[in-house]
C-alpha positions in Angstrom: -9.0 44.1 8.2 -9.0 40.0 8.4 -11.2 38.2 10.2 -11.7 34.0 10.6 -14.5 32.6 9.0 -17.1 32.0 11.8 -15.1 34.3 14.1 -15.5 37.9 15.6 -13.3 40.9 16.1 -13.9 44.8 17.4 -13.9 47.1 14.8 -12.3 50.3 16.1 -14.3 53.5 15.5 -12.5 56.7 16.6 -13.8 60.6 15.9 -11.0 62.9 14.6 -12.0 65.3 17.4 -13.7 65.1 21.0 -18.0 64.5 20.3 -19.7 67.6 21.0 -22.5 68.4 24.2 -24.7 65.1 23.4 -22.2 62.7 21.9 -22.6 62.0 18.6 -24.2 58.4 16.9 -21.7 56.9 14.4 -24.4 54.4 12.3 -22.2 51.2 10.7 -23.3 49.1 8.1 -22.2 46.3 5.9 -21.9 46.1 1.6 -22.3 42.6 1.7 -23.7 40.9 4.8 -23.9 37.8 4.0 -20.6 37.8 3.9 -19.2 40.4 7.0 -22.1 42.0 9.5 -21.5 44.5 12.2 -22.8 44.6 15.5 -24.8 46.8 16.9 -25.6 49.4 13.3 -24.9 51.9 15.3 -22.6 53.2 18.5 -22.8 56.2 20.6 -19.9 57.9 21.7 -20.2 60.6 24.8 -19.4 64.1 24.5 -15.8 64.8 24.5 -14.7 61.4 24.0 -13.2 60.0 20.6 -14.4 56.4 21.1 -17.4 54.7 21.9 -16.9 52.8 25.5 -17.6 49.4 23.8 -16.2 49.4 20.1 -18.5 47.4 17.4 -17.4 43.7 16.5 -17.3 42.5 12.9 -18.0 38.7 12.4 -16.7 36.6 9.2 -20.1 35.0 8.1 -18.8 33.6 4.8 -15.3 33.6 2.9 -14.8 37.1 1.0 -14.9 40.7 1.3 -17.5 43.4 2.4 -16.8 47.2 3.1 -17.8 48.5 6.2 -18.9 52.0 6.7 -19.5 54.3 9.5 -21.4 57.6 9.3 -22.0 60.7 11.4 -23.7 63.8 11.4 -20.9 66.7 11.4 -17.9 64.0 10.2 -17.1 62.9 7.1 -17.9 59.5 6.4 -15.3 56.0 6.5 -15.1 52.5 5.3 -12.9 49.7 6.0 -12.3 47.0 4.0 -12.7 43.6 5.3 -11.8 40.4 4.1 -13.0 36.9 5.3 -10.4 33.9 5.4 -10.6 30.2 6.8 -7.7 27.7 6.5 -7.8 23.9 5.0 -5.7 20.8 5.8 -5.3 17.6 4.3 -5.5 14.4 6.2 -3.4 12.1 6.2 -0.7 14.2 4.8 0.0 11.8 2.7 -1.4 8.4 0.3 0.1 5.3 -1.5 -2.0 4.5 -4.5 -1.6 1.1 -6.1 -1.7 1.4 -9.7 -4.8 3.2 -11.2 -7.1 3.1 -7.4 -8.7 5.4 -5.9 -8.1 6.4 -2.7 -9.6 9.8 -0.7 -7.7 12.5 1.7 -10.2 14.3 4.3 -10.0 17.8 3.9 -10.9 19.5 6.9 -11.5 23.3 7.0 -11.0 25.7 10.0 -14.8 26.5 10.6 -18.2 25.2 9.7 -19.4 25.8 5.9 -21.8 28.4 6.0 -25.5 28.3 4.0 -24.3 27.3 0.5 -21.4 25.6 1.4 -18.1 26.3 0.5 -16.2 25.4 -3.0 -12.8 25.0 -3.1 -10.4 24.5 -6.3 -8.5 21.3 -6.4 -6.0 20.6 -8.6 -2.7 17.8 -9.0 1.1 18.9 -9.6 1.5 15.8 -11.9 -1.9 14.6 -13.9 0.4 11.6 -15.5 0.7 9.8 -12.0 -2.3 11.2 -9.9 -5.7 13.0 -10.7 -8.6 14.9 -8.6 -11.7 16.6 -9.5 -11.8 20.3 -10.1 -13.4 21.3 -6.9 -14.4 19.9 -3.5 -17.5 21.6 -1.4 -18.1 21.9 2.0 -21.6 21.6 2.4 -22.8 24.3 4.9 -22.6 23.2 8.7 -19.4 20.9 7.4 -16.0 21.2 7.9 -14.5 18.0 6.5 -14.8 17.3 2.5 -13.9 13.9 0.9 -11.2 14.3 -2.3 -10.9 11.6 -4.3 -7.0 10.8 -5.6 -7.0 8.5 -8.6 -3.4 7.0 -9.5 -3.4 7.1 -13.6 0.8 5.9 -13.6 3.7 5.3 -11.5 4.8 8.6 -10.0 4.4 11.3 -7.2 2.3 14.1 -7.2 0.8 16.9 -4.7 -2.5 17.3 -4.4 -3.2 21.5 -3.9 -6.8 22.7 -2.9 -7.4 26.6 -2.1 -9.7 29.5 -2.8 -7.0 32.2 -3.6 -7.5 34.8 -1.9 -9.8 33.5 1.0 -8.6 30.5 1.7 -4.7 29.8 1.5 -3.3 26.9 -0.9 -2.6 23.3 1.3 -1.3 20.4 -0.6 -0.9 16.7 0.3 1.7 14.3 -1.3 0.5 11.2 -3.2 2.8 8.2 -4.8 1.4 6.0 -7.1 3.2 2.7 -8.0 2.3 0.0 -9.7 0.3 -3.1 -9.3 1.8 -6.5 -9.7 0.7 -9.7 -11.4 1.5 -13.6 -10.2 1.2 -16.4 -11.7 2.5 -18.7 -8.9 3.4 -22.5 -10.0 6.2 -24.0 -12.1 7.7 -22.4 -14.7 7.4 -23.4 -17.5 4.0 -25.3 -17.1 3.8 -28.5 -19.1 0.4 -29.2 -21.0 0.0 -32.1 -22.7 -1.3 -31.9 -26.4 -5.1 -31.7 -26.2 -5.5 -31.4 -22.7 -6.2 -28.0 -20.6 -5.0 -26.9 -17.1 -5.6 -24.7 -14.6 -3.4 -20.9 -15.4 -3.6 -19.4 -12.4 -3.6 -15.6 -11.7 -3.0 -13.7 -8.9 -2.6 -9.8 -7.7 0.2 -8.7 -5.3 -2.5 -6.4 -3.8 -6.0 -6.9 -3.6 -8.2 -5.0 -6.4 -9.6 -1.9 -6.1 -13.5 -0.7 -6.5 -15.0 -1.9 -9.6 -12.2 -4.9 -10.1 -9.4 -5.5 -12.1 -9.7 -6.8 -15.7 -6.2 -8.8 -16.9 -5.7 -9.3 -20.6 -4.2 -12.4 -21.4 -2.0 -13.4 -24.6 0.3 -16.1 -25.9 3.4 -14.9 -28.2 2.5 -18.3 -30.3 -1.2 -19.2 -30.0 
């Protein structure tokens, strides 16, 4: 059984033969409820029916699985396995990087974080153009994350994030080119012997956080 992170769906319950005179009390219960809980713990179901008139519903409370079981005096016992799942997306589906800047995508997930958040793996198809950190977190009540995309070379890379088996791998595409350097004015400059001028430097792009340092040489100092 699969159900949405944040989201509710009956659990069906059925007796293998009719209740007996004074229906019979099938008591439910969760291995792990803070991930799945079932409501109500237990369900009545009237003599000489197989279900209860109202079936139980299972909510998704945080990504993962829980077994539920279901107990009754004069039946053997059940479980059903049940596994929690939520969705992520990137936005924008895609980013242009200018030589080694950063840039973030918004990953948004399909349902608020629950209490402790939720972690997700991140990871880059090409670390010699584009990297990311290891993981991203939700932080509970959340559902948008900021990942950081730092261009390391010219290239293309896409940018995975997913919490196999829970929550479904999503990529985005990044391409990283590369910055360019002017130095506007005539070419060649004429500089008179002892005198100094003006060499001036420009970007075809403006910098990105924390600047841009430009090494300067001459082949014939």
């Amino acid at each position: 059984v699969t159900v949405g992170l944040g989201q509710s769906t009956p659990l069906t319950v059925t007796l293998s033969a009719a209740a007996p005179a004074g229906g019979v009390i099938v008591t439910l219960s969760s291995s792990d409820p803070s991930k799945v809980t079932v409501t109500p713990s237990s369900v009545t179901i009237a003599a000489g029916q197989t279900t209860p008139a109202v079936q139980p519903q299972i909510s998704g409370i945080n990504i993962g699985s829980a077994n539920i079981s279901a107990s009754a005096p004069g039946f053997d016992g059940a479980s059903a396995a049940v596994q929690v799942t939520a969705t992520v997306g990137f936005s924008p589906s895609s980013l242009s990087i200018i030589g080694t800047a950063t840039q973030n995508f918004t990953l948004t997930l399909s349902a608020a974080a629950p209490t402790g958040g939720v972690t997700v793996n991140l990871s880059s198809s090409n670390t010699a153009a584009a990297t990311v950190p290891a993981t991203v977190t939700f932080a509970a009540g959340a559902t948008t994350a900021t990942v950081p995309v730092t261009g390391v070379a010219q290239g293309s890379a896409a940018i995975h994030a997913s919490a196999l088996p829970y929550i479904a791998d999503a990529s985005g595409n990044v391409t990283v080119t590369p910055g360019n350097i002017y130095v506007p004015g005539p070419n060649p400059i004429t500089i008179q012997v002892g005198q100094s001028v003006a060499f001036a430097v420009s970007l075809g792009s403006a910098a990105p956080a924390g600047g841009v340092t430009i090494t300067l040489t001459s082949n014939d100092p």
